[in-house]
C-alpha positions in Angstrom: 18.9 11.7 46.4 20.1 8.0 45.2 23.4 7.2 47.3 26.1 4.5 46.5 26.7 2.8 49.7 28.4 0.2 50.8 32.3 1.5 48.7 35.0 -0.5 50.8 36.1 1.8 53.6 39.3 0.7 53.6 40.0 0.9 49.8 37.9 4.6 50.1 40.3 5.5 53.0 43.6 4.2 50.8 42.5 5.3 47.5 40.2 8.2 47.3 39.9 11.8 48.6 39.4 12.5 52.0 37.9 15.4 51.0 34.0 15.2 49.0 34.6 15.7 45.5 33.8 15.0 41.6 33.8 12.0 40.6 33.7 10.8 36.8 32.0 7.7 36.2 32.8 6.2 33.1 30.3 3.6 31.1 31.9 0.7 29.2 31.2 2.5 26.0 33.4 5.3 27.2 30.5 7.8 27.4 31.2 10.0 30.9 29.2 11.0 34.1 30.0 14.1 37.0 29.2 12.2 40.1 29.7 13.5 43.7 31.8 11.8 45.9 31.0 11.7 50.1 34.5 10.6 51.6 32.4 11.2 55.0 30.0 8.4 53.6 32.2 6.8 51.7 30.0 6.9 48.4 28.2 8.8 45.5 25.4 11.3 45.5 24.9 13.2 42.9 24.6 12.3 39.6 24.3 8.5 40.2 21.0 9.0 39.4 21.1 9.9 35.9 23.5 7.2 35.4 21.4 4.9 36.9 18.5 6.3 35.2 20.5 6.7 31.8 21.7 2.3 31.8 18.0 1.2 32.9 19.5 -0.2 36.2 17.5 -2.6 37.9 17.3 -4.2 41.5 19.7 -7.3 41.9 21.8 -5.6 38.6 25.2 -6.0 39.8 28.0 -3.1 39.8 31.6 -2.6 39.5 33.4 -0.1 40.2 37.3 -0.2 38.3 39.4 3.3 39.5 41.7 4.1 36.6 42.8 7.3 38.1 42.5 9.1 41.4 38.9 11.0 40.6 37.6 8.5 37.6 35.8 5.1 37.9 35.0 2.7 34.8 31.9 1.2 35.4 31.2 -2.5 34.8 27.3 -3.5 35.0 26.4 -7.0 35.5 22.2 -6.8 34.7 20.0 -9.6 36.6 18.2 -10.3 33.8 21.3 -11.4 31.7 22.9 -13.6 35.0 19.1 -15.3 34.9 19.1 -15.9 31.1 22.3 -17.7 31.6 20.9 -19.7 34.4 18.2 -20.3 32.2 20.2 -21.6 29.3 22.5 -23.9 31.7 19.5 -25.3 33.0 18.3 -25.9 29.6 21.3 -27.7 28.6 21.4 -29.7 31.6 18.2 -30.3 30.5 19.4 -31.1 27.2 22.1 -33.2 28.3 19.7 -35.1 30.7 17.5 -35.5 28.0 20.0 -37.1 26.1 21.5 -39.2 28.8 17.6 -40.7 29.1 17.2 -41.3 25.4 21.2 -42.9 25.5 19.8 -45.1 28.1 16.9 -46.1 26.8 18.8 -47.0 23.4 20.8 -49.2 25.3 18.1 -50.8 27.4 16.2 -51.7 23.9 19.5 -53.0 23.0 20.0 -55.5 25.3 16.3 -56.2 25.3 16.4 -57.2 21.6 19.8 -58.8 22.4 17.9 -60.9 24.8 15.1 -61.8 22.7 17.4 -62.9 20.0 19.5 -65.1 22.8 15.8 -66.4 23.7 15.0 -66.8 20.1 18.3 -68.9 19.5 17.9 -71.2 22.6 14.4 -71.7 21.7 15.9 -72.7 17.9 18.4 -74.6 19.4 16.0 -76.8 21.9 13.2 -77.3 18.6 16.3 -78.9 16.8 17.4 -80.9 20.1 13.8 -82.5 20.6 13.6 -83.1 16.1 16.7 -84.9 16.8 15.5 -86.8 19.6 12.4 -87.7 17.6 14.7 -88.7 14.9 16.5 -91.2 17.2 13.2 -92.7 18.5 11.6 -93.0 15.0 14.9 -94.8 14.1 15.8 -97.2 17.4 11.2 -98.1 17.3 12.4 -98.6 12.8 15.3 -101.2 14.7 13.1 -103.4 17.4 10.8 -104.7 14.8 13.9 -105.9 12.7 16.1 -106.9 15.4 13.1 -109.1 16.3 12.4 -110.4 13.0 16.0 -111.6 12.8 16.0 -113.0 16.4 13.1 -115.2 15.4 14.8 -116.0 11.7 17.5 -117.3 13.8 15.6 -119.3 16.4 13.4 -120.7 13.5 16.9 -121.3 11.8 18.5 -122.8 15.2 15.0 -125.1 15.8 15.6 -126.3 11.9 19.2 -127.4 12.4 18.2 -128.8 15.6 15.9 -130.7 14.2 18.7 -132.0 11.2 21.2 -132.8 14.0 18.5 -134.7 16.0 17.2 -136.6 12.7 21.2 -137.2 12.0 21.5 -138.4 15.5 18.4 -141.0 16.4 19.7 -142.8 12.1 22.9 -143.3 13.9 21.4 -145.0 16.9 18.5 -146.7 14.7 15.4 -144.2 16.9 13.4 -141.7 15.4 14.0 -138.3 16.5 10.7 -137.5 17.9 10.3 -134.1 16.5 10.7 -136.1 13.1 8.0 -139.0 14.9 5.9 -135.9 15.5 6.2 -134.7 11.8 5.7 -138.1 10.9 2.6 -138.9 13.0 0.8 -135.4 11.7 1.8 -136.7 8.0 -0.2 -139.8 8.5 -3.1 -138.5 10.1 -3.3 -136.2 7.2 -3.5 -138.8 4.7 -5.6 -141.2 6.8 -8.2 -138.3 6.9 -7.7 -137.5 3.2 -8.0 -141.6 2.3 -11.7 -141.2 4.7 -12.8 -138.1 2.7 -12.3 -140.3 -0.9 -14.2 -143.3 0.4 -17.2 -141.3 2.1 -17.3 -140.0 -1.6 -17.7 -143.1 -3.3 -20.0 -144.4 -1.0 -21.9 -141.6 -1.5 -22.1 -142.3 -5.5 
């Protein structure tokens, strides 16, 4: 014999016979079952097991009882199996939704690694062009030395020549020979005395 146990004694006591009795157990197809009531026991005997035998119950299947009249119960059955599938599929979508969280992350980390990389990229750009610029500038202040010094000698040479002028000017004023111009003079003479030497040695020679 298969026994209900544990109907609330309180809702037994305030709702059901006091007496045992029939009991119709009604499946949520509206299909019916005679069941026998223990008000001593507070539960079913007889034919709960051809209900239970007829809807495939199962240990941990879950059961509720709904009185819609005095001697008549709907039956509700929560199965196990169904509760576990459900678990199941929440954990697979929290799974799934993991998953997707990862694969979000991840996006976003390669996102702000190939932001990065271009930042890197541009500063690396942006430092080439600094240092060709630099370059440019040296190549261009080197191009200005040998011409600044080319003019500073032009003007010394240029400064030395109209020294020279106002120095010559100055010693005809006061009757003296500059002696830059005596210097000129004296390698002038020496030239020609040399040159006068060479001719004779020449005809001496004839």
């Amino acid at each position: 014999m298969i026994l209900v146990q544990g109907l609330p004694l309180k809702f037994c006591k305030k709702h059901l016979p006091r007496d045992d009795g029939t009991m119709i157990l009604e499946d949520e197809n509206g299909e019916e079952w005679e069941s026998v009531y223990l008000a001593h026991r507070t539960g079913l005997s007889g034919g709960w097991r051809g209900f239970a035998i007829d809807h495939h119950l199962e240990d941990g299947d879950a059961i509720i009882f709904e009185l819609i009249k005095p001697t008549r119960f709907k039956v509700h059955i929560i199965r196990v199996s169904e509760v576990m599938s459900e678990d199941d599929n929440k954990e697979n979508a929290m799974g799934l939704k993991a998953g997707q969280k990862r694969k979000s992350l991840e996006k976003k980390n390669r996102k702000d690694d190939n932001k990065e990389n271009a930042m890197k990229l541009k500063a690396g750009q942006k430092r080439k062009s600094l240092e060709k610029k630099n370059r440019k500038d040296d190549n261009k202040e080197n191009a200005m030395q040998p011409k600044a010094g080319q003019k500073r000698k032009s003007f010394e040479k240029k400064k030395s020549g109209e020294e020279l002028k106002t120095g010559s000017k100055t010693a005809q004023k006061e009757g003296k020979t500059h002696p830059l111009a005596k210097k000129r003079k004296n390698r002038k003479e020496l030239a020609a005395t040399n040159k006068s030497r060479g001719n004779l040695k020449s005809v001496n020679r004839k």
